[in-house]
C-alpha positions as CSV (number, residue, x, y, z in Angstrom):
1,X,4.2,16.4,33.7
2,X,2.1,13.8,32.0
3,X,0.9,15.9,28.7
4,X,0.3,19.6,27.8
5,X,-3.0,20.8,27.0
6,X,-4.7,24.1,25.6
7,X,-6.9,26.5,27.8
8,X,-10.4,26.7,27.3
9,X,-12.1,29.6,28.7
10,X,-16.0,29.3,28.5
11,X,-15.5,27.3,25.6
12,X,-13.6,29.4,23.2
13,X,-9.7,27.6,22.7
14,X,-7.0,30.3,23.7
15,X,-3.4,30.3,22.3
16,X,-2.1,29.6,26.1
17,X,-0.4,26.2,27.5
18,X,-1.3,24.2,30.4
19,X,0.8,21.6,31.9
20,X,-1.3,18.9,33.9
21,X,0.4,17.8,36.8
22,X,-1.1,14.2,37.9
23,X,2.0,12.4,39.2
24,X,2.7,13.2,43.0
25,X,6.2,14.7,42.3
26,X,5.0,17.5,40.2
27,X,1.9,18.1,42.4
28,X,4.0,18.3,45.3
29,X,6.9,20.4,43.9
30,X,4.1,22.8,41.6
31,X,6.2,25.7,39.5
32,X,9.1,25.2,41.9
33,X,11.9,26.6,42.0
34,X,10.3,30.1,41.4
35,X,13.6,31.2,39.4
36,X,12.8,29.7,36.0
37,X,9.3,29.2,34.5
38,X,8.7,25.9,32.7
39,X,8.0,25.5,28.8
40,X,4.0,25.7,29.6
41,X,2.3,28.9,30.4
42,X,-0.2,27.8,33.1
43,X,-0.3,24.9,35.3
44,X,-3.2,22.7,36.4
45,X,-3.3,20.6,39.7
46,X,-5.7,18.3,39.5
47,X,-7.8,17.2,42.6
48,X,-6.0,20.1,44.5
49,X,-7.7,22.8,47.0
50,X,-4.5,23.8,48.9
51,X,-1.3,25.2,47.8
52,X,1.7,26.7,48.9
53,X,4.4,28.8,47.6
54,X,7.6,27.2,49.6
55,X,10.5,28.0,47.7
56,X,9.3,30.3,45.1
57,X,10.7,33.7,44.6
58,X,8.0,35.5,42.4
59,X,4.4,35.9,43.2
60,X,2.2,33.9,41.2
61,X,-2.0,33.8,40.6
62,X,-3.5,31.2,41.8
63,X,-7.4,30.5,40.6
64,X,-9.4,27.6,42.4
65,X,-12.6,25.9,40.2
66,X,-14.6,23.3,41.4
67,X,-15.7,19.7,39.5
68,X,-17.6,21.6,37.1
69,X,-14.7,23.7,36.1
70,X,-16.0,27.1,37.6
71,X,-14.0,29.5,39.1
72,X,-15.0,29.5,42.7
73,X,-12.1,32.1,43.9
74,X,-8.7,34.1,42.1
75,X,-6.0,34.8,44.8
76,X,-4.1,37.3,42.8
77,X,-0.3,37.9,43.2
78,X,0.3,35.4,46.4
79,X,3.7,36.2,47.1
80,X,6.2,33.6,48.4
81,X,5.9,31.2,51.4
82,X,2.2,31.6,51.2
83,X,-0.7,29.1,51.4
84,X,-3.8,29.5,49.4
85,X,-6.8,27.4,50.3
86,X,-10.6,27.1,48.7
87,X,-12.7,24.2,50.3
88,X,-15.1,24.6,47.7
89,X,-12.6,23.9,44.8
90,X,-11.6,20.8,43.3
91,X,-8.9,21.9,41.2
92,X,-6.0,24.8,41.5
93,X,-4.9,26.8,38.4
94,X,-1.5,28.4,39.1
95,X,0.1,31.1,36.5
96,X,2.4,34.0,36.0
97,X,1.6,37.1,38.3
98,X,-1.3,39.3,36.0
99,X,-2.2,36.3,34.1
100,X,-5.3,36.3,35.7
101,X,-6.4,39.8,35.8
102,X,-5.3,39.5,32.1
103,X,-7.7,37.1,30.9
104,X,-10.6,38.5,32.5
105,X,-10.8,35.6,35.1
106,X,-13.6,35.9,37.8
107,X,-15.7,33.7,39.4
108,X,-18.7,31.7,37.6
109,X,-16.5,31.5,34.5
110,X,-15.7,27.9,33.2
111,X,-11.5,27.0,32.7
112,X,-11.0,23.8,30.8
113,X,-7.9,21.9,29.7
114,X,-8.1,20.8,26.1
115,X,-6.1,18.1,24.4
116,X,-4.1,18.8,21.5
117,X,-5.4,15.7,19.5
118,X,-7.1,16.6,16.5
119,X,-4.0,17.3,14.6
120,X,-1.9,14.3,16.1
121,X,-4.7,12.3,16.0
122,X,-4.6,12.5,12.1
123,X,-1.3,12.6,12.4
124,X,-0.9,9.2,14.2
125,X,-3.5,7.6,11.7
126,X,-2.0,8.8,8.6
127,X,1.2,7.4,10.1
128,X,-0.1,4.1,11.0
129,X,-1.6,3.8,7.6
130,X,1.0,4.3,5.9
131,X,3.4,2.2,7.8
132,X,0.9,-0.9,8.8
133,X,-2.6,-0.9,7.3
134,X,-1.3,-0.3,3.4
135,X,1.3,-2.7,3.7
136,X,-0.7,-5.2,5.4
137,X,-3.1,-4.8,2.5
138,X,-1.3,-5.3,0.1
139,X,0.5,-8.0,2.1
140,X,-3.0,-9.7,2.2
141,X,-4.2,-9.3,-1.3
142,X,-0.6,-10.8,-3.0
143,X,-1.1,-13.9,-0.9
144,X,-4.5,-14.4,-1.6
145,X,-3.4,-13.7,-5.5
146,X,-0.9,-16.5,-4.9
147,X,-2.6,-19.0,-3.3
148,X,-4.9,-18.7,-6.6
149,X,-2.2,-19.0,-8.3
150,X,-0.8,-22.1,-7.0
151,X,-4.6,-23.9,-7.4
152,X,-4.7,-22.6,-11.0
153,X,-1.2,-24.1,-11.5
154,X,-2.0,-27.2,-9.9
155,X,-5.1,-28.0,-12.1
156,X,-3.1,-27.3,-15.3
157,X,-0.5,-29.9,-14.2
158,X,-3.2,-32.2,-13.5
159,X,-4.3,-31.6,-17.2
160,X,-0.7,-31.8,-18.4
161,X,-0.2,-34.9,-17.1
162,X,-3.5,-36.9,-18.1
163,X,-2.6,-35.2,-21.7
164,X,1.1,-37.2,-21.4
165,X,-1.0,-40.1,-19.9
166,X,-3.3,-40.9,-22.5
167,X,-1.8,-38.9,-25.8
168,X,1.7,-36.9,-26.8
169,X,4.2,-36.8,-23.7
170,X,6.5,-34.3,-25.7
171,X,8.0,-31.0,-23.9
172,X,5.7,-29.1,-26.5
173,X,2.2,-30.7,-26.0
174,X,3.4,-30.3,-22.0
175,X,3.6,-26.5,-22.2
176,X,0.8,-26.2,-24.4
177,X,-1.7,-28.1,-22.0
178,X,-0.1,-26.0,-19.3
179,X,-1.1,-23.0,-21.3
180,X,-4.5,-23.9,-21.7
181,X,-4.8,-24.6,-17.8
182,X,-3.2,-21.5,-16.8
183,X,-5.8,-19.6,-18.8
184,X,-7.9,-18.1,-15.8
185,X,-5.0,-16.3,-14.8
186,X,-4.3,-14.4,-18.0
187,X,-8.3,-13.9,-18.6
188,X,-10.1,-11.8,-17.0
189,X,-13.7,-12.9,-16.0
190,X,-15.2,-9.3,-16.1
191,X,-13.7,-8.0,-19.8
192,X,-15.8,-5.0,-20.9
193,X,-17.8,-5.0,-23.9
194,X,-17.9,-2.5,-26.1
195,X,-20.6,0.8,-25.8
196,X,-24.3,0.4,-26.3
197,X,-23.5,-4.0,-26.7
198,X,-25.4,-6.2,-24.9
199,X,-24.3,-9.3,-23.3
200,X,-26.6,-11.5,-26.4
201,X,-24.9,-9.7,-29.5
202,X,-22.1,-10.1,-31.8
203,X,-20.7,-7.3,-30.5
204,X,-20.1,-8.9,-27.3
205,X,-19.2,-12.4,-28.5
206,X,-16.0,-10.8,-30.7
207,X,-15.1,-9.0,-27.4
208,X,-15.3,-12.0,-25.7
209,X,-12.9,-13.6,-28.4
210,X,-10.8,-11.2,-28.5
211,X,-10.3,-11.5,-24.5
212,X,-10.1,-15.0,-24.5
213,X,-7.4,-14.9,-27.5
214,X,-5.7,-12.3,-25.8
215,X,-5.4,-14.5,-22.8
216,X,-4.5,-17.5,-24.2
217,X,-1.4,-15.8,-26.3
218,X,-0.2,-14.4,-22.4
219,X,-0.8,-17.8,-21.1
220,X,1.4,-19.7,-24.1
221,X,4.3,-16.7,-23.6
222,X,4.8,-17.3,-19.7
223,X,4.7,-21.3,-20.1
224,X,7.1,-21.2,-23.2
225,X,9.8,-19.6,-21.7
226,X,12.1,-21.6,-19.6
227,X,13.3,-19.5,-17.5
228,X,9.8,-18.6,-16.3
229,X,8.5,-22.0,-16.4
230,X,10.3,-25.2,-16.0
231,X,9.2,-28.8,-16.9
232,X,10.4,-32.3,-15.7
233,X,9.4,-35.5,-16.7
234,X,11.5,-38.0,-13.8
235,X,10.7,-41.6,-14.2
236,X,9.7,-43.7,-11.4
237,X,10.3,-47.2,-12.2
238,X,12.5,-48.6,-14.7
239,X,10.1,-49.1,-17.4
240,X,9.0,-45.6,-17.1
241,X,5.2,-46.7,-16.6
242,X,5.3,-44.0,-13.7
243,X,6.7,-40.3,-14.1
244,X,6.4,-37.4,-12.2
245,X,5.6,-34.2,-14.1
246,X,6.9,-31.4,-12.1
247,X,6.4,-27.5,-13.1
248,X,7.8,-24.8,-11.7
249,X,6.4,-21.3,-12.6
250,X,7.7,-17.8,-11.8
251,X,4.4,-15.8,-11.2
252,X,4.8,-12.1,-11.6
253,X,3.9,-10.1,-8.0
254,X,1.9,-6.7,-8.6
255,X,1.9,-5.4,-5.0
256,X,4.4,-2.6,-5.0
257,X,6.3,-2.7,-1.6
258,X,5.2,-6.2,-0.9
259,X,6.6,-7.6,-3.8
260,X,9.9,-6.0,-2.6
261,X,10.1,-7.6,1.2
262,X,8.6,-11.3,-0.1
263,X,11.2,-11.4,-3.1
264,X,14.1,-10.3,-0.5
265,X,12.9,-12.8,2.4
266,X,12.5,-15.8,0.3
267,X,15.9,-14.8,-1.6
268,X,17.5,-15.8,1.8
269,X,15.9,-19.2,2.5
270,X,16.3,-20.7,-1.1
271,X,19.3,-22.1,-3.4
272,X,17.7,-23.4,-6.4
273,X,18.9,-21.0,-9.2
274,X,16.0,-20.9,-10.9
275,X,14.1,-19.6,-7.7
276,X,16.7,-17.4,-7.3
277,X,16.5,-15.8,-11.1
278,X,12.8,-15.9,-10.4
279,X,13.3,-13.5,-7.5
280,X,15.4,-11.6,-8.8
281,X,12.6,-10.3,-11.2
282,X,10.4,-10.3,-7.8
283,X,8.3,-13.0,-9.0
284,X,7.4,-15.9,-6.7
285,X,8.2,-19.0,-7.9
286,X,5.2,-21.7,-7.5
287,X,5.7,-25.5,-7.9
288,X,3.4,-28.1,-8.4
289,X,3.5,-32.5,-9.4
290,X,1.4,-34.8,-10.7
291,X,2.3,-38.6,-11.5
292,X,2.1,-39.6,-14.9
293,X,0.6,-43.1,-16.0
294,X,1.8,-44.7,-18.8
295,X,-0.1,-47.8,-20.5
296,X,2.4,-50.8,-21.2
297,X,0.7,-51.8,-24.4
298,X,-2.1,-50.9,-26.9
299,X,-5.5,-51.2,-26.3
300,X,-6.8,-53.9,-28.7
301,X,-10.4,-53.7,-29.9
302,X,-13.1,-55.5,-29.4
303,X,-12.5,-57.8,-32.4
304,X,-9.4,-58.5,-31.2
305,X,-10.9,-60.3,-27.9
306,X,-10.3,-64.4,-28.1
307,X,-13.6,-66.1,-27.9
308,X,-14.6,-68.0,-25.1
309,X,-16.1,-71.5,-25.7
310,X,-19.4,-72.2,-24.7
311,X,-19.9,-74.3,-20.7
312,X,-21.0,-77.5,-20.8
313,X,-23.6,-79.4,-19.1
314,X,-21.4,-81.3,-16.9
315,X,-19.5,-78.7,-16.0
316,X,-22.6,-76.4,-14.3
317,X,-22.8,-77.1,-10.8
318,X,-25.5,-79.2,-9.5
319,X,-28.9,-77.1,-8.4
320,X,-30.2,-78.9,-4.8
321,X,-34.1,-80.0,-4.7
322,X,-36.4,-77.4,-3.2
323,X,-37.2,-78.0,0.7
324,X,-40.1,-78.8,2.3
325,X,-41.6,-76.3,4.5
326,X,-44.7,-78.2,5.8
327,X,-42.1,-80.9,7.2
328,X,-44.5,-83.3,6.6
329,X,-44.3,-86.7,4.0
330,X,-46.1,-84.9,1.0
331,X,-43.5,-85.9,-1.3
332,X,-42.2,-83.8,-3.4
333,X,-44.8,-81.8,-4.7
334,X,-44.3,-77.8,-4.4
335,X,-45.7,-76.0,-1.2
336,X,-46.6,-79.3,0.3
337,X,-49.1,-80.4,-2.3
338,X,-48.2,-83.8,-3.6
339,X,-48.4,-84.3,-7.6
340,X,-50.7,-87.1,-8.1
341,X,-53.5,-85.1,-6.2
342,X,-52.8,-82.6,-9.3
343,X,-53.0,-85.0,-12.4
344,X,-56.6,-86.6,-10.3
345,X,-57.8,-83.1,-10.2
């Protein structure tokens, strides 16, 4: 048997099994043996108009119906090593002895086998939901908070080191530049104002203050604390002109069950211990570099330029006559005109 249906008699659902029998080793063998009957209560034989009752030992009803699903003939209580046919029919119904009579089955009326898939149907779905299309969502909103992450990072490391570049260096103005780069993160770009404010008023510039300040005191308490976010100054070259700023940050997962399997996976595939403190907490930890430039000397001033003495005649290179385009012995005057001609005029 391939699946087990419901019975549908002229469209009303009855509380009765059918077994479809579609393979050719349960067409051909049919209730047999006759001794026990199987877990369904009626059974359907598809593309069927002959049967036969080899083997069996109680009489059984046997109701033909054509494409359509009308009855075309009930052979009631065909006992055993009997055959049953209906040219007309295009399907063969076979159930208990008085199953028939029971029902009320006679020809013109319409038998149907109806699947049982509106509750496994929700059932199926609420499974697969829960088990692939949350977790995949979630799955696909942490990484795409992540890969924000990592830019936002990125461009505050680029800020930290121009900040060590041109001004301070020190592990304090590093973390505070960091802090101020980081700020997105922390800040949410949609704060509410308060009721009745527009977007013009006071009202909603303190709001907007009090956001940002509340941002910026989150940003300065993740990139203060070393063990969520670690800085390194390595120099390059021995006269430390070129350093490499490298931050590592611990950002906190919000994804409940994702943050879970990432923390465990990467926990496997790392040995730095501060990645592995970092997932511990189930935070992922980011890195990002930048190359610091450091200037060899001070800047002088523009006073501070030497002067540059003035070039000398001799020293300009010499400028050659202009040619003659006519070709011609005109001398040489400009555009072939010869200068006495100009003092006689």
């Amino acid at each position: 048997m391939e699946r087990v249906c419901l019975l549908d008699i002229d469209g009303r659902p009855q509380d009765i099994s059918v077994g479809v029998a579609s393979r050719w080793w349960s067409r051909t063998r049919g209730l047999w043996p006759g001794d026990r009957w199987p877990s369904f209560d009626i059974l359907q034989i598809p593309r069927c108009a002959a049967v036969h009752t080899f083997g069996m030992r109680v009489p059984i009803d046997v109701v033909f119906s054509d494409a359509d699903g009308r009855v075309t003939s009930v052979r009631s209580a065909l006992d055993p090593w009997r055959i049953a046919t209906d040219r007309s029919a295009c399907c063969t119904w076979e159930m208990r002895a008085g199953s028939a009579e029971g029902l009320g089955l006679r020809r013109g009326m319409r038998l149907r086998a109806v699947e049982r898939s509106r509750g496994a149907t929700a059932v199926e779905f609420l499974i697969a939901a829960v088990l692939v299309v949350i977790p995949l969502c979630f799955a696909v909103v942490e990484i795409a908070q992540l890969a924000t992450a990592r830019h936002v990072l990125q461009h505050a490391v680029n800020e930290a080191a121009r900040q060590a570049s041109v001004a301070d260096g020190s592990d304090f103005a590093l973390r505070r530049s960091l802090g101020l780069g980081m700020l997105p993160l922390f800040a949410p770009l949609d704060a509410g104002l308060p009721f009745g404010a527009r977007p013009d008023t006071a009202a909603a510039d303190r709001s907007s203050a009090t956001v940002g300040l509340e941002g910026l005191a989150r940003a300065y308490a993740e990139t203060f604390r070393p063990d969520l976010t670690a800085v390194e100054l390595e120099a390059l070259d021995p006269q430390a002109r070129v350093q490499r700023l490298r931050v590592r940050y611990c950002r906190e997962m919000h994804m409940p069950l994702v943050r879970e399997a990432i923390a465990m996976l990467q926990r496997l595939g790392t040995a730095s211990p501060f990645d592995q403190v970092c997932l511990a907490r189930e935070r992922m930890p980011l890195e990002a570099w930048a190359l610091v430039l450091r200037r060899s000397g001070p800047i002088r001033g523009a006073g501070d330029l030497p002067e540059l003495p003035p070039p000398r005649v001799g020293d300009l290179p010499a400028i050659p006559p202009p040619s003659d385009p006519g070709g011609g012995g005109g001398g040489g005057g400009r555009d072939g005109v010869d200068e006495g001609d100009i003092m006689d005029r």
